[in-house]
N, C-alpha and C positions, 0 to 999 in steps of 0.2 A: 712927211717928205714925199715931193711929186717923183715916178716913176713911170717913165714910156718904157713898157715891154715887148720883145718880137720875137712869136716865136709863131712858129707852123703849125706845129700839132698842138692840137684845139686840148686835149685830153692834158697836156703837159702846161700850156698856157694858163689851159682854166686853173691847174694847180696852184701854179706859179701865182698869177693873180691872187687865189685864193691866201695862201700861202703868207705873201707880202702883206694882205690888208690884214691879218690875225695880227702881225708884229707892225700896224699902226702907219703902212707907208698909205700912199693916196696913188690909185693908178688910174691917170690922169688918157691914158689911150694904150692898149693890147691889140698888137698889130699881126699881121704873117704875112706881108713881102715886104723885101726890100724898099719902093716905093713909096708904098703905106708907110714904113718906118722914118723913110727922110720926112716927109711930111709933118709926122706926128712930132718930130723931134723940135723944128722949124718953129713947127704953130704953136706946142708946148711949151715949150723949154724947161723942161722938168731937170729935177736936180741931180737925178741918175738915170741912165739909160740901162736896161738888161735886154740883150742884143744876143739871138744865134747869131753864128757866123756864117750856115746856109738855109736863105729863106729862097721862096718861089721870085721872081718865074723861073730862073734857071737851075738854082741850089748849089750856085758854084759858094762865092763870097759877100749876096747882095749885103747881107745885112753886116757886116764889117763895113764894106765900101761904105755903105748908109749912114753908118756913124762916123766915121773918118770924118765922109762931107760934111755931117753937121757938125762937127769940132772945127772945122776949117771955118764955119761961117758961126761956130757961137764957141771961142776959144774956151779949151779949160772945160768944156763939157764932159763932165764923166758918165765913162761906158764902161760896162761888167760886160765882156764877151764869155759867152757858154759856147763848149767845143765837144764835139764827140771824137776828136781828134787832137794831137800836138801837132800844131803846122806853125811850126818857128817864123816863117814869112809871115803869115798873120800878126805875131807877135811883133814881130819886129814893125812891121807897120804902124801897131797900135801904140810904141813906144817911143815910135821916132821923131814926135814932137817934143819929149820932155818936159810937159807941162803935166804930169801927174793925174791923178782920178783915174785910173786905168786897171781895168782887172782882167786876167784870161786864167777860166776853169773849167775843166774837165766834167761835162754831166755825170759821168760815171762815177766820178773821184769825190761828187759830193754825199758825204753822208749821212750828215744830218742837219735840219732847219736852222739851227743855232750856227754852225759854219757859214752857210750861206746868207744870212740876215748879216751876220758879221763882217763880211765879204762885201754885201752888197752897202754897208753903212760907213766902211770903209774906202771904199773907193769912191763916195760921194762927200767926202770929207776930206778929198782930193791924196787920197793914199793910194796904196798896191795892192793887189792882191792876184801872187802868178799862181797858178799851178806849179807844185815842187818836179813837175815832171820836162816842163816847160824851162824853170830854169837849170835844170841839169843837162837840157839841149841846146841852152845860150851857153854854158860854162865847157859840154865839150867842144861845140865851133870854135871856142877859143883858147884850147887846149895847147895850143903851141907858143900862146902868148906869155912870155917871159916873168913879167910882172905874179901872174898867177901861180905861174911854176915855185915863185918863192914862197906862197902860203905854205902853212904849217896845215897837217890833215884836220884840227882843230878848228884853225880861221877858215878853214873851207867850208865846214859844217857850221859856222858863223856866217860864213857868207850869204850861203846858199837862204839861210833863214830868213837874212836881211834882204835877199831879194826880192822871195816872198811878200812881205810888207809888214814882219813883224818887229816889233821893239826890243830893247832890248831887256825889257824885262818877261817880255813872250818868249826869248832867247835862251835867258837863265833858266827858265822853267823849261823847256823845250828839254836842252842837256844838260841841266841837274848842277846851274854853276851860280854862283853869286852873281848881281848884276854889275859891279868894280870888277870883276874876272871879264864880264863880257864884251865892256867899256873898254877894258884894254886892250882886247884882242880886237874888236872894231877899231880902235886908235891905227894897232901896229897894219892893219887891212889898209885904210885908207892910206896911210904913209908907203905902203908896197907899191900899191898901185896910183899912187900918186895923184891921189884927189882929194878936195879942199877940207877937212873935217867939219863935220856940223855936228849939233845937239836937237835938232830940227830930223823927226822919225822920218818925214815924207824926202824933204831932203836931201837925206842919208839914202833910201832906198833910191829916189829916182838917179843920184849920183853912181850907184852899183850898177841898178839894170843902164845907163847912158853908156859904163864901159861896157858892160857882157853885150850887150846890144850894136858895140860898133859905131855910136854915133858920138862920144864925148866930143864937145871941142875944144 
């Protein structure tokens, strides 16, 4: 699997590269600015992008913007953004096309190589993969949305999973529940909130984070 990488620090880069190619990806360009990353993105078109969110010259949001633009110009492009930060606006950014392959994780929050290979193989199989911290900051912005207010404390802790980008059999194992338990409480979620049911994992997730997001249509 081709991977464009961007990150700044050389020490965390080289890891990352190193990292990637033990679990058999191909890193096809290893970038640190913004610039460099549109470029590599353009000229590659590698099948996942892993993208900080601040690279040089400024270290505001080059390397978001960076991938943004290359999804505008090669649709469907999946990007894993790495944050030392929750900035909801990013996310929201990242998500507001609804074409999927999208991930935002916490550097901190990662713990081990096996999450983030999984992470990164997922979102290039055009799935999810939020930071559970990230979607508890989309689900309070919409705290006062009615629809929500009617989940049960159960389909919350369903939800939240599902925003995630897990299945629903990563679900049943999550809290300890059959996956016909879990099947139903997704049923009675989508019928709350009023969106179309699928059996289709990506979906289902891109259909949750579209409402907690603000942009369904």
């Amino acid at each position: 699997m081709r991977v464009v990488l961007a990150e700044d620090l050389y020490l965390l880069r080289d890891g990352l590269v190193r990292l990637l190619e033990a679990h058999g990806f191909e890193i096809v360009a290893a970038v640190e600015s913004g610039p460099e990353l549109l470029r590599a993105l353009l000229d590659e078109r590698p099948e996942v992008a892993v993208v900080d969110v601040r690279l040089p010259p400024t270290f505001t949001d080059e390397g978001l913007q960076a991938a943004l633009a290359a999804r505008r110009s090669i649709p469907g492009l999946p990007v894993l953004v790495l944050s030392q930060h929750v900035e909801q606006l990013y996310a929201r950014e990242l998500l507001a096309d609804g074409t999927g392959g999208v991930g935002y994780l916490l550097k901190d929050r990662v713990f081990n190589a096996g999450q983030f290979v999984d992470a990164v193989r997922r979102v290039a199989g055009g799935g999810t993969a939020m930071d559970p911290d990230m979607i508890a900051r989309l689900l309070a912005s919409n705290a006062r949305n009615e629809p929500l207010g009617r989940l049960t404390p159960r389909e919350r802790e369903v939800l939240e999973l599902m925003a995630e980008g897990r299945s629903n059999a990563a679900i049943a194992q999550r809290l300890y529940l059959s996956e016909s338990a879990v099947a139903k409480h997704t049923a009675s979620i989508f019928a709350k909130l009023d969106l179309a049911p699928s059996d289709d994992d990506n979906r289902r997730v891109l259909a949750v984070l579209a409402y907690l997001n603000g942009t369904r249509g």
